[in-house]
C-alpha positions, 0 to 999 in steps of 0.5 A: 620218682613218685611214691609207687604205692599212690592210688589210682585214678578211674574206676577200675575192675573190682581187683586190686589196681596194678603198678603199671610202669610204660616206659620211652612213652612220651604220648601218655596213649598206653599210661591214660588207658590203664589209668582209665581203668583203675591202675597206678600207671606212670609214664617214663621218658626222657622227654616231657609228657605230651599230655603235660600229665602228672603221672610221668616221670622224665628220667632215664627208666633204667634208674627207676624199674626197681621201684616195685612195679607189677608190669612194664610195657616198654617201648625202647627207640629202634632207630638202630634196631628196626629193619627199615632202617637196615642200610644203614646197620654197618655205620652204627655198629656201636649205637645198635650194640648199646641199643641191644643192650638197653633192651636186656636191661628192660628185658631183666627188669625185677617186674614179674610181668614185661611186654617189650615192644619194637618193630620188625628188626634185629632182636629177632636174631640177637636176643630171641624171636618175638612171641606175638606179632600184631596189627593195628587192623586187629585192634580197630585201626584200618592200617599196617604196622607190624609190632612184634611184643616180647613177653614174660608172664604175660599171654599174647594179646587177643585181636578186638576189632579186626576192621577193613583197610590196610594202609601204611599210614606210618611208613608214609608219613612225611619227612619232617621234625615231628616224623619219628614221634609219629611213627612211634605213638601207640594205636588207641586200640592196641593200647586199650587192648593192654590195659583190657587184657592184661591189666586184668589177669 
């Protein structure tokens, strides 16, 4: 992993730049809008960055959240943990079990802020339930998905941009090999409203 303690690039907000940790982010959207800001924000995935970035890391995240983060926002694949995907739970008892598990690993993470992101799911009721549930129409994007944000030491986010439109682009997006990092890309808004809110505190 690279040296933590590198300066960020942008211009920042006056305050001293947080070590900002987005984990299971391939897209670079959340990493580039705390980066944009100031911060020395590093994206991890198992996956390379869309963007090619060079402040990504391809790893496994549990292997390098104790490298002295400040926040970590993560986004842990719910494939066995959204309700969408619910007829299928009593065939993947044993993915969803260790699927749970890798989100308290996120969840007890030695970073004194966290937000954990997911959908609509099984969390609700085998960890606890969510502290904020957002939209993409309160930050800007004039769609439905509802996010749930599992927080600690963080408040919830606050609406930007409440806009017309309702469309659940996400739910209608078409089969096909590049569906699942569709639906899983975070809103420009939602994400700059991150970097905004907490990147801040």
């Amino acid at each position: 992993m690279p040296n933590v303690s590198e300066k960020a690039v942008g211009s920042g907000l006056g305050a001293s730049p947080l070590r900002v940790l987005v984990a299971c982010e391939f897209s670079g959207i959340v990493r580039k809008a705390f980066r944009r800001r100031g911060h020395n924000a590093w994206s991890c995935d198992l996956l390379p960055a869309e963007d090619g970035s060079p402040y990504h890391t391809i790893a496994d995240v549990i292997d390098v959240i104790q490298d002295g983060w400040d926040l970590l926002i993560a986004f842990p694949p719910c494939t066995h943990l959204a309700s969408s995907g619910a007829r299928w739970f009593k065939d993947k008892k044993w993915e969803q079990k260790k699927a749970i598990a890798f989100v308290l690993k996120l969840m007890n993470a030695p970073v004194r802020k966290i937000a954990i992101e997911n959908p609509i799911g099984v969390l609700s009721t085998a960890i606890r339930k969510p502290d904020q549930i957002i939209q993409p129409w309160q930050f800007g994007h004039g769609e439905t998905k509802a996010t749930c944000l599992w927080l600690q030491n963080l408040p919830p986010l606050k609406p930007t941009k409440i806009v017309d439109g309702r469309h659940a682009r996400v739910h209608r997006e078409p089969p096909g090999p590049e569906r699942w990092k569709n639906r899983s890309r975070t809103y420009q808004g939602m994400a700059q409203a991150m970097a905004e809110q907490w990147g801040s505190l």
